[in-house]
C-alpha positions, 0 to 999 in steps of 0.5 A: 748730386745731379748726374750721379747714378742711382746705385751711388747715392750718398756715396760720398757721406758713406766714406765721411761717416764710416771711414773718415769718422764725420758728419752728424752721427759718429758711427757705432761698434757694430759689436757687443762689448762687456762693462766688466770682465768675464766672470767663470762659473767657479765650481767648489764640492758641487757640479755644473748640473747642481748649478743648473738645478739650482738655477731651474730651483730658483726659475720655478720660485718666479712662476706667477699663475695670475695678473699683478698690476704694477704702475706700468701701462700693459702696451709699455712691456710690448714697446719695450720689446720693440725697442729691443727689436730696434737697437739689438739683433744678436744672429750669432751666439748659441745659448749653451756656447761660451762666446766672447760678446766682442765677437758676436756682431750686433746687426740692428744699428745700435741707435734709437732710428727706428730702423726696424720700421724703414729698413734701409730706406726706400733706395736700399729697402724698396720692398718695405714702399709703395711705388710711384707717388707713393715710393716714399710710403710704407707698405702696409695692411692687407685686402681681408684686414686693414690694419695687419702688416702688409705680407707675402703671398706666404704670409710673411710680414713686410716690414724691417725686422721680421721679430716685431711680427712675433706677437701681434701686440708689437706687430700692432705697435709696428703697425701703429708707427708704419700708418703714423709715416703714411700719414705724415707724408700724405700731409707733407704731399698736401702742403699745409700748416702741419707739412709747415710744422713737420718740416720745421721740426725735422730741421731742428738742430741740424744746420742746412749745411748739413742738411743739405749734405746729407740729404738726397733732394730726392728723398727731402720730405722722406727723410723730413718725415722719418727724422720728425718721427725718430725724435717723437720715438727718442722722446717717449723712449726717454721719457715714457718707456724708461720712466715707466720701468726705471727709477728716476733718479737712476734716469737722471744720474745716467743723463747727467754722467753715465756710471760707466764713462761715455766711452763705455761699449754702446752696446755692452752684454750686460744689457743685452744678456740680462738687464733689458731682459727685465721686461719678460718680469712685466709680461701678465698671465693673459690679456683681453685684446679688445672689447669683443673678446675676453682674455687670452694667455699670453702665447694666444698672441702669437704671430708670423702669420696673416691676423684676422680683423678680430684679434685687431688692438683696442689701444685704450686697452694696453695705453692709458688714452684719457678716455672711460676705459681703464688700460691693463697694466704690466707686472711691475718689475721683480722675480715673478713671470707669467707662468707661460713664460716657463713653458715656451710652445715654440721651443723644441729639443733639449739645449747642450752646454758642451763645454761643462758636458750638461744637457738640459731637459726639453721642459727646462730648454722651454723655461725663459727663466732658466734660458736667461741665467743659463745664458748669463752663467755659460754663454756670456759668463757676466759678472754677478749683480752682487759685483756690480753693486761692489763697483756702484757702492749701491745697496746689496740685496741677499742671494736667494736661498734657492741658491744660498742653500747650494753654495751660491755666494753670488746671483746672475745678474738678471735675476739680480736686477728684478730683485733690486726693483722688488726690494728697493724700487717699488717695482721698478729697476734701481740700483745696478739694474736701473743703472745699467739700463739708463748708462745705456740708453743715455749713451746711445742719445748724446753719442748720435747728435742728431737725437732730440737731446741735442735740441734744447727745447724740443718738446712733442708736437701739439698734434699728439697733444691731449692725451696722458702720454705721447704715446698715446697722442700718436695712437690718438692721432693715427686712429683719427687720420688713417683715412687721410692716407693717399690711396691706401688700397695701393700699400696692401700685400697679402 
């Protein structure tokens, strides 16, 4: 690669990966796609408004005014969004338009690469790193308060998907992956018996060959280190984040043989539109942030601006580290949300559905609950969970009567799944929604070869080892080495 022009760099396994369909991750359809055809609102003696009526009946039946502590740790429903945030980004669809998912264009790679911490890397994404013996290091923290995300002069966050600054929870798990890489690649820079370790397990399961052909001599111990953190990440993903919300025989059936067919849409609607959605059912009605401070509603965690050092995490508050405090819990899956969720500040105006000639009301617009059946119903138009579990053979579970009484002979389908985590998986999805969940995340880690479940015998490094959980273990481990980062003052912005 010596001579080639900087701009040009891996130009070569470009044409490999995207136009010759080659090397070590095939790639992905970069659009949505759908596991059963579209399913119209059918309208017999009724209206489209009595539909969202009775829709808005059903949103206000899930308005919980107070904690419930399912098995969850709090921090799993914010990793959750995360993940979202790292494997999903729909800029195209408007809630209220029918649109065809195979037209609306996914613009986060659909694969657990953590993406939406390295942006592109630091050739194609320089303004996420430092520069000079720090150019393969990412920004990170500011001058009034160490641990916020690194920021423009107007306060925005610098970091690769500006939605993990939404909150300053998942701004603070971005922050806790963003130190972790500052970390690992100062010990990388040093030598030693953990550079030894790191980059030994970034070249597990991948041939030097390729290795070699895919990787850059210039950014060798970058790419060692984000690929060591990529597959810890594709781990907790698997087996601490699904198996905290899915059931497990639903995890193993779907890494066994997804119920779909491995050539099923990476990326299927049915997923983004409803059955990930499931987390918003794990949201409490307020969580304390830190020992200092006493609990705040939801919406007091709102971010996209410079955070001050008070609202900084406990982690022990929202992870389970072994320690002498108890860590808050999510909701466990089902039809109830915190009643902030009903009423979202930032939401303004009233959402048009044009196509049936309905206009919802501003305090319906702000209703997260009603946005997600309405959206089901009319802008993707999916199939009712009821149809899928016809499809599954799985047990049905009856429409509700907010709906029943009205003619419903069928539930939207997020709704559906929340029912099914109630009824039959002890507040955990099962069924139609825990399997679609697991088929999809199962598909997105045996299609990318590079993932760790094309590495037998991986297991996490002992470094994040002593805690109840991997998650845990690398919160444990950045809270106990963030000084070891080389020259920290030199990553601050804003």
């Amino acid at each position: 690669m010596s001579g080639i022009h900087h701009g040009l760099t891996r130009l070569d396994q470009l044409v490999k990966t995207c136009l010759q369909n080659e090397g070590p991750a095939k790639p992905f359809v970069q659009t949505l796609g759908r596991l059963k055809p579209a399913n119209p609102v059918f309208i017999e003696n009724i209206t489209h408004q009595d539909v969202v009526d009775a829709l808005d009946a059903l949103s206000q039946s899930m308005r919980a005014t107070s904690n419930e502590n399912g098995p969850a740790d709090a921090g799993m429903t914010f990793l959750g969004q995360f993940v979202d945030h790292d494997i999903t980004l729909d800029a195209t669809s408007a809630l209220g338009t029918r649109i065809d998912p195979s037209t609306i264009r996914n613009i986060r790679t659909p694969s657990l690469d953590l993406d939406c911490v390295y942006g592109d890397g630091p050739e194609a994404s320089p303004h996420l790193y430092g520069a000079g013996e720090q150019d393969h290091m990412l920004m990170f923290g500011r001058q009034e308060n160490a641990l916020d995300l690194a920021r423009t002069c107007a306060g925005k966050a610098l970091i690769g998907d500006p939605r993990n600054d939404e909150n300053i929870i998942v701004a603070q798990i971005q922050g806790i992956f963003i130190e972790l890489h500052n970390i690992l690649m100062s010990k990388v820079i040093e030598g030693g018996s953990e550079a030894a370790d790191i980059k030994a397990c970034a070249h597990d399961g991948m041939s030097q060959e390729v290795w070699d052909d895919h990787v850059s001599p210039a950014l060798t111990s970058f790419q060692e280190v984000r690929r060591f953190i990529r597959l810890h990440y594709q781990w907790i993903v698997w087996n601490e984040l699904l198996d905290a919300f899915v059931h497990q025989s639903c995890l193993d059936a779907a890494m066994q043989a997804p119920a779909f067919g491995w050539d099923a849409p990476v990326m299927p609607v049915e997923f983004t539109g409803a059955c990930y959605r499931f987390g918003h059912a794990t949201t409490q009605f307020e969580y304390k942030m830190n020992d200092a401070g006493s609990p705040v509603p939801l919406f007091a965690t709102q971010g996209f601006g410079k955070r001050p050092e008070d609202q900084n995490l406990d982690y022990d508050l929202f992870f389970e580290m072994g320690g002498g405090t108890q860590s808050q819990k999510a909701r466990p899956v089902g039809p109830k949300l915190g009643a902030a969720l009903l009423e979202l500040p930032f939401v303004s105006g009233q959402i048009e559905l044009k196509d049936v000639n309905v206009t919802l009301t501003e305090a319906q617009s702000k209703n997260l609950a009603l946005r997600n059946m309405v959206r089901d119903r009319y802008t993707y138009q999916l199939a009712s969970g009821q149809q899928f579990a016809a499809h599954l053979g799985t047990d049905t579970v009856e429409v509700p009567p907010e709906l029943k009484d009205k003619g419903f002979k069928k539930t939207p389908l997020w709704f559906y799944a929340l029912q099914e985590a109630k009824e039959h998986g002890g507040g955990k999805l099962t069924g139609v929604g825990g399997t679609i969940v697991a088929s999809v995340f199962a598909n997105l880690l045996k299609r990318d070869s590079t993932t760790y479940v094309h590495i037998p015998h991986f297991k996490p490094w002992s470094g994040f080892g002593g805690k109840p959980s991997c998650m845990a273990g690398i919160i444990a481990y950045v809270e106990a080495h963030r000084s070891h980062i080389l020259h920290p003052d030199k990553l601050k912005c804003g």
